[in-house]
KEZA-655512 format. One line per field, with one value per residue: residue number from 1; residue in one letter; x, y, z of N, C-alpha, C in turn. Coordinates in nm, 4 decimals. Last residue first. Example, Ala and Ser with C-alpha at 12.3 -4.5 7.8 and 13.67 -1.06 7.14 Angstrom:
% KEZA-655512
pos [2/1]
code [S/A]
n_c1 [1.2850/1.3190]
n_c2 [-0.2250/-0.5690]
n_c3 [0.7080/0.7800]
ca_c1 [1.3670/1.2300]
ca_c2 [-0.1060/-0.4500]
ca_c3 [0.7140/0.7800]
c_c1 [1.2900/1.3200]
c_c2 [0.0030/-0.3300]
c_c3 [0.7870/0.7800]
//
This chain:
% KEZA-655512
pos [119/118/117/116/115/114/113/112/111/110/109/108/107/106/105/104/103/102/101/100/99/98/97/96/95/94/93/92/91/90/89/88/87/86/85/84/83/82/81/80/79/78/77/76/75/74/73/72/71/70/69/68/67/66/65/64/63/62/61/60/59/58/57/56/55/54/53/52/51/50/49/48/47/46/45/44/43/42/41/40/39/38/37/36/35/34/33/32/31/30/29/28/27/26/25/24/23/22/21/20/19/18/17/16/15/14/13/12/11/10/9/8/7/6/5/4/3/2/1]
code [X/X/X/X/X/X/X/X/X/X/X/X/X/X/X/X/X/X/X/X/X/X/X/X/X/X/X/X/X/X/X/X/X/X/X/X/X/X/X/X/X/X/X/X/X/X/X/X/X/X/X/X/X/X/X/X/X/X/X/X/X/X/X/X/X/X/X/X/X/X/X/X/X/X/X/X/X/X/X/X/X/X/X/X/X/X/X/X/X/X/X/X/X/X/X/X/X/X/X/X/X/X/X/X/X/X/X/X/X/X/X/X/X/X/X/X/X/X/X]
n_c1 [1.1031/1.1366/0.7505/0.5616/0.4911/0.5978/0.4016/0.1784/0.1371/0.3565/0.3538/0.1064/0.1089/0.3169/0.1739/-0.0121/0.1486/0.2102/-0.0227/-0.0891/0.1481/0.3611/0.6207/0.7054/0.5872/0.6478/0.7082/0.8879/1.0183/1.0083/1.3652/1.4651/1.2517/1.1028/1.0327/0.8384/0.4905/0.2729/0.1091/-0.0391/-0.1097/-0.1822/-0.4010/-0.4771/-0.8175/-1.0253/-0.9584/-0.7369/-0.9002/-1.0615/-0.8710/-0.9210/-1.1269/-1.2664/-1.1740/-1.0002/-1.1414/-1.3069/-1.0665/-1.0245/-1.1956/-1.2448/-1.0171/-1.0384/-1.2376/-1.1505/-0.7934/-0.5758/-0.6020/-0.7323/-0.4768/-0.3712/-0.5289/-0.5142/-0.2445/-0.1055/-0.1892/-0.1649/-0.1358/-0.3612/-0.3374/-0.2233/-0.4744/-0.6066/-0.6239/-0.8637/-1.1858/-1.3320/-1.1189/-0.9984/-0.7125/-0.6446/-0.4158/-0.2635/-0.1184/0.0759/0.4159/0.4751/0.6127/0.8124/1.2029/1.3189/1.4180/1.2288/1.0463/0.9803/1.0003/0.8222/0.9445/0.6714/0.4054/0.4449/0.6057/0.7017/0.5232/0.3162/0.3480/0.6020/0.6617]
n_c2 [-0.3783/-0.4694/-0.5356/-0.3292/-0.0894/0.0156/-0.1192/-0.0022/0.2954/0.4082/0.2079/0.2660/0.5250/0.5065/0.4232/0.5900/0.7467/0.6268/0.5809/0.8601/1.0592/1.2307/1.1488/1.0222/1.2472/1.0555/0.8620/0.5862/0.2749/-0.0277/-0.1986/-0.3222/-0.1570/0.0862/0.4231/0.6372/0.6722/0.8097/0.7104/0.5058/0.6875/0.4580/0.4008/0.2249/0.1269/0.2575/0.3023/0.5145/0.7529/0.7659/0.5713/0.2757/0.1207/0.0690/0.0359/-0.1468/-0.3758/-0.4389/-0.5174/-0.7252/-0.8851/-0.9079/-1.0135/-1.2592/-1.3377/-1.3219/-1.3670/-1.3205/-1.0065/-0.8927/-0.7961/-0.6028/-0.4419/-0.3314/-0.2694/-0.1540/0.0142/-0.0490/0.1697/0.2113/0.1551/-0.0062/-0.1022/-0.3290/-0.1835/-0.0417/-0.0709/-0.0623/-0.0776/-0.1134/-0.0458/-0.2158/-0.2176/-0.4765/-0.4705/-0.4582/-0.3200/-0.2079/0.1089/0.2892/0.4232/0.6606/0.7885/1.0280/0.9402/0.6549/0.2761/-0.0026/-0.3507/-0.5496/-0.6723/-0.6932/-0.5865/-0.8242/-1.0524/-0.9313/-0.7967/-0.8269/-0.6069]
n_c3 [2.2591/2.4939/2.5255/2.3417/2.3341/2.0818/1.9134/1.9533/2.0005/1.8052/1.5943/1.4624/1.4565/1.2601/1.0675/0.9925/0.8779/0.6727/0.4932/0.3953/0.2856/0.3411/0.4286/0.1542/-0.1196/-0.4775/-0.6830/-0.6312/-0.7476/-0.6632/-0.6403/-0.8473/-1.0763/-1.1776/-1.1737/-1.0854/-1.0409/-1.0463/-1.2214/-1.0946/-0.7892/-0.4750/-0.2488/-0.0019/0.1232/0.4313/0.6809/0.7434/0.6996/0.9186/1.1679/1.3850/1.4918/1.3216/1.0590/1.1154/1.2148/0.9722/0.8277/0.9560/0.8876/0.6308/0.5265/0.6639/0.4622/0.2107/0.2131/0.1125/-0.0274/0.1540/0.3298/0.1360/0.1557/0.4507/0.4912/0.1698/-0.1458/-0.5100/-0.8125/-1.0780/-1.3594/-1.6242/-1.8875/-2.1539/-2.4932/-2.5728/-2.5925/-2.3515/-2.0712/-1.7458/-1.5121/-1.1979/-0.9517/-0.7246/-0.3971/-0.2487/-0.2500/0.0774/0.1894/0.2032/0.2676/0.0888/-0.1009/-0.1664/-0.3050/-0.1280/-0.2376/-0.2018/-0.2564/-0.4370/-0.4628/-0.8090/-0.9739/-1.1476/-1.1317/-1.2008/-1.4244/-1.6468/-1.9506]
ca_c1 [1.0803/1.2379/0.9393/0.6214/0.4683/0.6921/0.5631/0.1943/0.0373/0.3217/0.5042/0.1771/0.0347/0.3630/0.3024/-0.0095/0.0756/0.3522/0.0769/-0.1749/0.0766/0.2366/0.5080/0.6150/0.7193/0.5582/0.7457/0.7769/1.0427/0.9769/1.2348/1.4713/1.3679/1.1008/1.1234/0.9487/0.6054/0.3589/0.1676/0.1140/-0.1306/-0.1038/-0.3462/-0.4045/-0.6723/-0.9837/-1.0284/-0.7345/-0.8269/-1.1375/-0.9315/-0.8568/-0.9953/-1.3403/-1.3031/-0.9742/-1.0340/-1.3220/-1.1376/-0.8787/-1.1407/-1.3784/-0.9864/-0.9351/-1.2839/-1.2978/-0.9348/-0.5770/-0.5723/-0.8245/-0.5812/-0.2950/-0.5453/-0.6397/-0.2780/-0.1851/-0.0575/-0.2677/-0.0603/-0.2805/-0.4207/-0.1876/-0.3387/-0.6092/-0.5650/-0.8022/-1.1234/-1.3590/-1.1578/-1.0321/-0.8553/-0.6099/-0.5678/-0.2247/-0.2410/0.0185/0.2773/0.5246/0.5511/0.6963/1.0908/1.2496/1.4431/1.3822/1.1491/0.9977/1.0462/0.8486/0.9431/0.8309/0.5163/0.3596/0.5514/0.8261/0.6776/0.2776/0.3045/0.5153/0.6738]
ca_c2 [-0.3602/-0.4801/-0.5236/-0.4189/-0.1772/0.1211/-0.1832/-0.1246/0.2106/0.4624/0.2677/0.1128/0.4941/0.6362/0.3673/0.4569/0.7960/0.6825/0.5131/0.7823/0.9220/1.3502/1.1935/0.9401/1.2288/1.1189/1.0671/0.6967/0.4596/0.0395/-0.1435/-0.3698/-0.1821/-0.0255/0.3568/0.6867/0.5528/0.8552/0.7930/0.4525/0.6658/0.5383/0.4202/0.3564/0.1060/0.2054/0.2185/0.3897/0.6855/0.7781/0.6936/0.3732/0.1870/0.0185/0.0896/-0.0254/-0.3262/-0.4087/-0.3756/-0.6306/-0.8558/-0.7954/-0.8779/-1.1570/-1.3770/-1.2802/-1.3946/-1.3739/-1.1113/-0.9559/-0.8960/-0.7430/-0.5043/-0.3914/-0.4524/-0.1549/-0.0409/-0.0196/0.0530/0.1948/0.2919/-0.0010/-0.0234/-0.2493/-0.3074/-0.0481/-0.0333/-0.1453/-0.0260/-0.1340/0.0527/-0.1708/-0.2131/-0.4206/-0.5214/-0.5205/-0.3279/-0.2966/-0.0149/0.3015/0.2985/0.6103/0.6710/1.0734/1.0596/0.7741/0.3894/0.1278/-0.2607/-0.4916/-0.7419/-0.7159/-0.4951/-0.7036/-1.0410/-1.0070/-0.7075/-0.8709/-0.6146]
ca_c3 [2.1442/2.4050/2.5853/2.3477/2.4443/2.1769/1.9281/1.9912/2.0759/1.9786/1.6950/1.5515/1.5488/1.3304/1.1216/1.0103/0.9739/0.7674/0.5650/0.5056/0.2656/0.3023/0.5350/0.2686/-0.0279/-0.3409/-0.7268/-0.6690/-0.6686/-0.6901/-0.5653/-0.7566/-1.1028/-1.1144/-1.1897/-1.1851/-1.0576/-1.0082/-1.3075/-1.1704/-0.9640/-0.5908/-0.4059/-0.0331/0.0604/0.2681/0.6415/0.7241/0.5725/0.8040/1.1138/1.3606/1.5579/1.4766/1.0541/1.0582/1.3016/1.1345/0.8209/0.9025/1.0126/0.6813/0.4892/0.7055/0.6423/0.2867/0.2019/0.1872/-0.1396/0.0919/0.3639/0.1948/0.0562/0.3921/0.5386/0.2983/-0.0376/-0.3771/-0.6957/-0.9608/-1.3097/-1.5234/-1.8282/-1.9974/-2.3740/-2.5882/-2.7297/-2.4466/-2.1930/-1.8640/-1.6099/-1.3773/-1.0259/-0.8685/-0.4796/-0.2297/-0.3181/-0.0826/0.1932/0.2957/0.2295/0.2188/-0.1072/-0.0993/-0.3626/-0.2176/-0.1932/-0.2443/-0.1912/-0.4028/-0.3242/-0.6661/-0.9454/-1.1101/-1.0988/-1.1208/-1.3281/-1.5984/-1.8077]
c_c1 [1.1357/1.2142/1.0544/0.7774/0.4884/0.6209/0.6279/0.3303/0.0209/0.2339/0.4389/0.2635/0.0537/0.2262/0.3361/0.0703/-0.0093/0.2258/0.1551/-0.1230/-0.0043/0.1220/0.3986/0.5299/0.6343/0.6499/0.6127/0.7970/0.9262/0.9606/1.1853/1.3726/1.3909/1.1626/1.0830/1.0156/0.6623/0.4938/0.2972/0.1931/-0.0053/-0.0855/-0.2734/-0.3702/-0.5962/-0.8322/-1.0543/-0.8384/-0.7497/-1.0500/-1.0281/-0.8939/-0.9134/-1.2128/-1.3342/-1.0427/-1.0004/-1.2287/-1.2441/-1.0047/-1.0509/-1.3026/-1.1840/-0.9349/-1.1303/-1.2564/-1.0444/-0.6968/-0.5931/-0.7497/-0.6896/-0.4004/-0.4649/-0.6311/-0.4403/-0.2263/-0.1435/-0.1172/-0.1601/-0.2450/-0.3624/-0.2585/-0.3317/-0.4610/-0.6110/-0.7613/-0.9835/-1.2506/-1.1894/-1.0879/-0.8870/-0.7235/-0.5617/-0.4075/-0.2152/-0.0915/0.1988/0.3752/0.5765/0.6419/0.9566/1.1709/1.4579/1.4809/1.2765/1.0965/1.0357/0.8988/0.9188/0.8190/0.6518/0.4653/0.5265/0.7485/0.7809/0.4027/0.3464/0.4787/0.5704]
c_c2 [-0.1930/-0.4091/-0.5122/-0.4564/-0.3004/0.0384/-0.1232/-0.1760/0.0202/0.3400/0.2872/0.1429/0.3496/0.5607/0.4210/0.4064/0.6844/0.7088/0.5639/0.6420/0.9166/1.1734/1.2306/1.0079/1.1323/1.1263/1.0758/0.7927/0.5148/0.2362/-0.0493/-0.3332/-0.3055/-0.0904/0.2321/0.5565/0.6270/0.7767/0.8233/0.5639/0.5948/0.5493/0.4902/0.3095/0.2248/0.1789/0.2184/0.2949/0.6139/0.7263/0.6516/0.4887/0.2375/0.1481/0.1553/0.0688/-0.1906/-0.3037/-0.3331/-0.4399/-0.7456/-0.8039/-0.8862/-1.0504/-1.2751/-1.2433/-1.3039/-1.4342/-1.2514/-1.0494/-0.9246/-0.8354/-0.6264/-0.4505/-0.4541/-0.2745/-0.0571/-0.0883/0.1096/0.1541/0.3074/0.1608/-0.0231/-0.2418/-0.2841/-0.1666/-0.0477/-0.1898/-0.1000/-0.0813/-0.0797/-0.0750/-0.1027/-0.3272/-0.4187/-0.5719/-0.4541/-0.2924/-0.1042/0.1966/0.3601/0.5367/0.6222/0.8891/1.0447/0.8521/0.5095/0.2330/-0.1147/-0.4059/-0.6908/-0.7429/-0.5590/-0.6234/-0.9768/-0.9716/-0.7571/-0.8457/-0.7143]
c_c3 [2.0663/2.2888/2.4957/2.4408/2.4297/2.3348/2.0557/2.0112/2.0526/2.0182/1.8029/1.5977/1.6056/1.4712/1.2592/1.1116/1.0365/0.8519/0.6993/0.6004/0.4171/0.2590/0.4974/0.3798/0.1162/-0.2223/-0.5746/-0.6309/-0.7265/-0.6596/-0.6704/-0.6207/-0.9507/-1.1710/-1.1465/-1.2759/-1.1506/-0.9423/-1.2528/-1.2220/-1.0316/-0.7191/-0.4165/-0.1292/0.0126/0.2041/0.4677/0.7012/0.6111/0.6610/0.9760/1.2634/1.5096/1.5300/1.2675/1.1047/1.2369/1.2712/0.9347/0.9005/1.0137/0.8224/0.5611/0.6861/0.7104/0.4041/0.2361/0.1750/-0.0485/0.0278/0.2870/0.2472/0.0389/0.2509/0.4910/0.3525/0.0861/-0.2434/-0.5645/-0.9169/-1.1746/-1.4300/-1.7198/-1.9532/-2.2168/-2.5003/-2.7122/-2.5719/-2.2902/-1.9205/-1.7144/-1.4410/-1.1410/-0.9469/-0.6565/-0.3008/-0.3207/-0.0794/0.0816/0.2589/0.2898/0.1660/-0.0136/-0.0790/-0.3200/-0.2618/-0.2193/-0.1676/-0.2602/-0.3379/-0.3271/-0.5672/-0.8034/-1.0790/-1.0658/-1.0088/-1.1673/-1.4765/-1.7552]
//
């Protein structure tokens, strides 16, 4: 499998095959003794914004950190353990309301898109 190609930037869906984000960042275990393995998928505009740079990902986390909770200001993992499948999207064994995402989401809905016109 190449991580780069069939992991980064696909969509994930849970259990129920609700989207909640794409994978944004890849983090591995190393070991002296063996290969390094796949430990987690990271999801979120904070790890979206480092791959970018410095200067976005300490703005990004400003803004985390400044305005919004205790677990949006770090990245959201998920154990590879709890990857069933990847394939066109990636499926995982979690259900979206029980993520830090959706609750995420759930606060750009009320306090930016739902003021947006049209939106």
């Amino acid at each position: 499998m190449n991580l780069v190609r069939d992991v980064l930037d696909k969509q994930v869906v849970d259990k129920e095959q609700h989207r909640i984000g794409k994978v944004d960042g890849i983090v591995l275990k190393l070991s002296d003794d063996e290969p390094p393995k796949v430990a987690f998928i990271e999801m979120g505009s904070l790890t979206l914004s480092r791959r970018i740079g410095l200067r976005p990902y300490r703005w990004m986390l400003w803004i985390c950190t400044t305005r919004g909770t205790k677990s949006t200001s770090r990245a959201f993992r998920l154990p590879w353990s709890s990857v069933r499948n990847v394939g066109v999207d990636i499926e995982v064994d979690v259900d979206r309301r029980e993520t830090p995402l959706e609750r995420c989401q759930d606060w750009l809905r009320r306090h930016v898109i739902n003021r947006i016109p049209g939106g």
